[in-house]
Structure formats: C-alpha cells, structure tokens
KELO-171171 format. One line per 4 residues: number of its first residue (from 1); their letters; for each residue x, y, z of C-alpha. Coordinates in nm, 3 decimals. Layout:
% KELO-171171
NUM) a) X/Y/Z; ...
***
This chain:
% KELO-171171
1) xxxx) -3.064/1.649/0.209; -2.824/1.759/-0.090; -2.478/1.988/-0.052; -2.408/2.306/-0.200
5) xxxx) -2.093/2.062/-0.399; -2.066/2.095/-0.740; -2.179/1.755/-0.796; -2.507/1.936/-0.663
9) xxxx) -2.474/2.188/-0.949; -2.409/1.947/-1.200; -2.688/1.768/-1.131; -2.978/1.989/-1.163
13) xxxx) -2.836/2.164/-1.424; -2.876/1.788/-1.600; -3.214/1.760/-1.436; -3.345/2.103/-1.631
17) xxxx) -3.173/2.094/-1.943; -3.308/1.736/-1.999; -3.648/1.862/-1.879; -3.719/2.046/-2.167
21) xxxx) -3.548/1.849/-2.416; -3.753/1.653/-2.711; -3.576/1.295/-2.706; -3.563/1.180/-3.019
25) xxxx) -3.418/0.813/-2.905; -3.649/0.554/-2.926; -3.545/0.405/-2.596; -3.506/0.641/-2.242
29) xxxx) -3.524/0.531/-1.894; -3.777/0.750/-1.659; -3.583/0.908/-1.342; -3.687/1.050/-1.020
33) xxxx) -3.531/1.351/-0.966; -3.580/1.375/-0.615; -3.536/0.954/-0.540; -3.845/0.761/-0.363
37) xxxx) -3.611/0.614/-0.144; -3.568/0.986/-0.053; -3.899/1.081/-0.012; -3.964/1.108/-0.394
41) xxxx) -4.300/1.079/-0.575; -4.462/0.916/-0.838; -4.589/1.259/-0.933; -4.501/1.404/-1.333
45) xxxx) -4.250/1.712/-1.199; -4.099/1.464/-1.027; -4.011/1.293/-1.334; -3.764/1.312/-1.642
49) xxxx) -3.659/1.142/-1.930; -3.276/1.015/-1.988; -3.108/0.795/-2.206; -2.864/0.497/-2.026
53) xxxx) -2.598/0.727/-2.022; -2.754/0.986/-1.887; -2.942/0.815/-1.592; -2.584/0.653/-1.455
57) xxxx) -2.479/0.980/-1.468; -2.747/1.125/-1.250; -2.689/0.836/-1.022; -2.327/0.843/-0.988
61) xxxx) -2.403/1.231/-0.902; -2.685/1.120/-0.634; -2.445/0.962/-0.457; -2.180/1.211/-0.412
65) xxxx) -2.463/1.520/-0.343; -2.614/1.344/0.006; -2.539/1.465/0.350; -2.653/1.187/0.557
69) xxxx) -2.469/0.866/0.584; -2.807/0.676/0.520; -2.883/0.852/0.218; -2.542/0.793/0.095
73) xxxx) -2.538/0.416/0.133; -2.927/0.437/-0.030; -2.775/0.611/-0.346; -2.466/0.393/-0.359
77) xxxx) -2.702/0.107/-0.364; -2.958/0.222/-0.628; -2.650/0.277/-0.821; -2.494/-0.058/-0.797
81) xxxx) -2.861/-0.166/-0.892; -2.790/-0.024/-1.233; -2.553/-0.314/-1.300; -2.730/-0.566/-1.132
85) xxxx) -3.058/-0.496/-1.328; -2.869/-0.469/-1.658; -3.082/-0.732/-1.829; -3.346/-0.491/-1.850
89) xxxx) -3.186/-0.269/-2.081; -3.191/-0.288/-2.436; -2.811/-0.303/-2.595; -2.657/-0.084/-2.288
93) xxxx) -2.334/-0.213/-2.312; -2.131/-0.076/-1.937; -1.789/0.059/-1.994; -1.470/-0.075/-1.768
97) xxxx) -1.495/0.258/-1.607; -1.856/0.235/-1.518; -1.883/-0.069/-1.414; -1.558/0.005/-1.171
101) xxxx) -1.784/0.324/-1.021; -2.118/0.086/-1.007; -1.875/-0.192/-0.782; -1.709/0.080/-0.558
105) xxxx) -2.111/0.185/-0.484; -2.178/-0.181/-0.374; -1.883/-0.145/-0.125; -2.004/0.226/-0.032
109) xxxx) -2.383/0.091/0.040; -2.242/-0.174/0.322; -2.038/0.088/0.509; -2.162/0.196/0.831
113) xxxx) -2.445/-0.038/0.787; -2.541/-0.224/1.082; -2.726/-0.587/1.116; -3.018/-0.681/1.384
117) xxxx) -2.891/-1.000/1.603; -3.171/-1.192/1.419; -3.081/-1.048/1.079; -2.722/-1.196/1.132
121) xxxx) -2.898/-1.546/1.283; -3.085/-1.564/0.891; -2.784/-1.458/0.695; -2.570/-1.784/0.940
125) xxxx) -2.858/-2.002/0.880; -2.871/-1.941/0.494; -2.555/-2.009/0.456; -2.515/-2.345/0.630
129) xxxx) -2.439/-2.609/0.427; -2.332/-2.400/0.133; -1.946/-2.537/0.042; -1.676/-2.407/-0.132
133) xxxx) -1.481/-2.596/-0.360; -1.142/-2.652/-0.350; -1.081/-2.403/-0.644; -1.257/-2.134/-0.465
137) xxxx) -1.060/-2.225/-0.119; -0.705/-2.196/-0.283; -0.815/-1.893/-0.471; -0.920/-1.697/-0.169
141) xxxx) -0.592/-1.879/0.054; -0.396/-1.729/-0.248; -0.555/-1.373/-0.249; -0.453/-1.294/0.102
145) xxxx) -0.146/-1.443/0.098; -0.037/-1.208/-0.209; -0.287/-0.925/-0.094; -0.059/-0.951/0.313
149) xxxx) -0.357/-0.938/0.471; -0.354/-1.263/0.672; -0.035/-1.177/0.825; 0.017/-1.116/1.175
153) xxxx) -0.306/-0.894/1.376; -0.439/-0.918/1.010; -0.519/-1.248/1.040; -0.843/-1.398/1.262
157) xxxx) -0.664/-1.664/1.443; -0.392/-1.373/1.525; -0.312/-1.458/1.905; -0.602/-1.703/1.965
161) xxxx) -0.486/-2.072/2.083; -0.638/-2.408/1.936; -0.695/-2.729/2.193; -0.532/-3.026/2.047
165) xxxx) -0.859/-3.197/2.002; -0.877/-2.940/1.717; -0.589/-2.941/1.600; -0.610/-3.294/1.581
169) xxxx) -0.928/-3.268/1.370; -0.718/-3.024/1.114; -0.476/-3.234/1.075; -0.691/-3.540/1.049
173) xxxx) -0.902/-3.306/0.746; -0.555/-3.189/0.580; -0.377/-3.519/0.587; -0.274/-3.624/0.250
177) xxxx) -0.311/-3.299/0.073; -0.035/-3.051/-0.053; 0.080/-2.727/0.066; 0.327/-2.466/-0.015
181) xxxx) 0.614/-2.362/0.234; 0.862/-2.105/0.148; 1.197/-2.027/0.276; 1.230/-1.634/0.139
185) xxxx) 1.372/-1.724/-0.176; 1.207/-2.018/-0.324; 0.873/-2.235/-0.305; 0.810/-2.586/-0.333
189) xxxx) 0.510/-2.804/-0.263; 0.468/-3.097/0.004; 0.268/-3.346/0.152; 0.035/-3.199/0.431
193) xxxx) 0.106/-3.223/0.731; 0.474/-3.197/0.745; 0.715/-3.077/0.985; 0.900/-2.769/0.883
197) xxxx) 1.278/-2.749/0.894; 1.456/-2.402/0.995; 1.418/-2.131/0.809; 1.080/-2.253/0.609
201) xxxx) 0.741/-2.146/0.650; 0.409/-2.244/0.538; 0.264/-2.023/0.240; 0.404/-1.927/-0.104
205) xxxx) 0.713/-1.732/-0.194; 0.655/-1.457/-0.482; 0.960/-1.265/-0.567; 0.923/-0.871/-0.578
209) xxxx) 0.899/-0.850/-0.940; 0.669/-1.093/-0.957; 0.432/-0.926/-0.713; 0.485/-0.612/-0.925
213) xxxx) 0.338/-0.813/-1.223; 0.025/-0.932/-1.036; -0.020/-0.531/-1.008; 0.047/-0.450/-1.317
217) xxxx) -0.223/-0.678/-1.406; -0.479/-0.616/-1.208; -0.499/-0.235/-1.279; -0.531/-0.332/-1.641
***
C-alpha cells in the first residue's frame, strides 16, 4: 500500500509522536491514520489527534507514500478536500503555498481517471444550457492565445474542415462584433468578419517583454 520513501518515514514518525502527545489546543481535527478510503476504520488505534497544520501535513504526505495509481488519485483528492471543506474550520487561515499543493492534488486526483459512457452522457446533459458570458469567453480565447496552446495540432479544429453551412452560421453569430488581428509587430481591433490583408492574422500580438511580464506575474 505505502513505499519504503521517506515521505513514508516522515509520516509515521508524525503519526507516533502525536500519539502520545497531550494537546493542549482547544481545537484539533481527528485523523485516520490508515485512511477509510484505504481500508481504514472507525476503530480508536486507528485514530489521532492533530491540529490544522498538522493534518495537511499528514495529507500532503498520504499522497506522496501510495503505490497504486488509485490510491494516489484517492489521497490527492481527500487532500484537495481540505480546501474545499475549509468552512468547517475555525480561523485556519491556508497559506499561498498550501493552497498551491491542495490545487496541484485536484489536478493529480483526475489523472488516469477514466469515465463510464453514461457517466460522460450525465456530466453532457448537466451542462446543457449552462452559458458563458462574454467575459468568461474572451478570458479563456485570451489564455490560450498567450498560454500557445491553440496553435497548430494544439488546437481542436487542427486539420478538421467546416461545410459552409457552418461557416455560414459563424459568421452569421460573429457579425458585428470585434476581433483582434495581428501582423507580428502590432495589434489593432476590427469589425468581425473582415477580410484579412497580407501579412495579418487573426489573434493578438504581445511583444516578448510583455509576455515575460505576464510571467513574472503569475508566479507572484
């Protein structure tokens, strides 16, 4: 279940030390030191005391001490529940750092996880009808224009061809809005549709040191 890592180590050695501890706090959080998800029980030696700190540390080490992927993705989750369930807590304020670890976990608990062909069919049905505003559409157009990762084999419409009925229906939905087109040195904003002269193409330019700015500030 567990490696012989030194996360492993670390972790029991937390487990017993805090075992025979008298906490003094007035607020703790129980833990189970082998995890129900896991197989764990109710049972008292199953059981110990920590304070906030201490149980997002035992967490964070759950997840790096489990051989199996499924176990893993179960940990990564029960961490990322930590944040979620926050409200809960009395005056546990998460640091930057934690709640970087706790969002990384949410991402680790979907890898490798797989979806039934009538889970997907209720996850397609929930969302229908559920719109995004215009904000949210330029925000996320902006994102993976910046982040490169619409271009080219990167993007979903990457060597697929439209019919002209659609394309007629885009540019029926599009008409009268604005877009950016760039040229490789400078941007500048346009009615949509438009026809694009040589050398321009749809999307926003951003100059090196710009770019270096945007990540500058995101890793603040």
């Amino acid at each position: 279940m567990f490696n012989k890592s030194k996360y492993t180590t670390w972790y029991f050695n937390l487990i017993y030390s805090r075992k025979i501890r008298i906490l003094d706090a007035n607020y703790y959080e129980k833990h189970h030191i082998i995890p129900k998800s896991l197989g764990g029980s109710d049972e008292p030696t199953n059981l110990v005391r920590l304070t906030a700190r201490e149980h997002f540390l035992a967490h964070w080490l759950l997840t790096k001490m489990c051989v199996d992927g499924k176990h893993k993705r179960k940990m990564s989750n029960a961490l990322n529940k930590m944040r979620r369930n926050n409200s809960r807590r009395r005056n546990v304020i998460w640091s930057k750092w934690q709640y970087e670890i706790m969002r990384k976990a949410a991402s680790d608990a979907q890898k490798g996880k797989t979806f039934s062909k009538q889970h997907r069919q209720r996850l397609s049905e929930s969302l229908k009808g559920i719109k995004k505003t215009e904000e949210q559409i330029e925000k996320q157009r902006r994102s993976l224009i910046e982040s490169g990762n619409a271009a080219g084999a990167n993007n979903g419409m990457y060597g697929k061809k439209q019919t002209q009925q659609t394309k007629d229906k885009i540019g029926a939905k599009i008409k009268g809005t604005k877009c950016w087109i760039n040229n490789n040195s400078t941007s500048k904003l346009v009615n949509s549709p438009t026809v694009l002269e040589n050398g321009w193409n749809y999307g926003r330019y951003f100059s090196d040191e710009h770019k270096a700015k945007i990540s500058a500030a995101k890793l603040t």
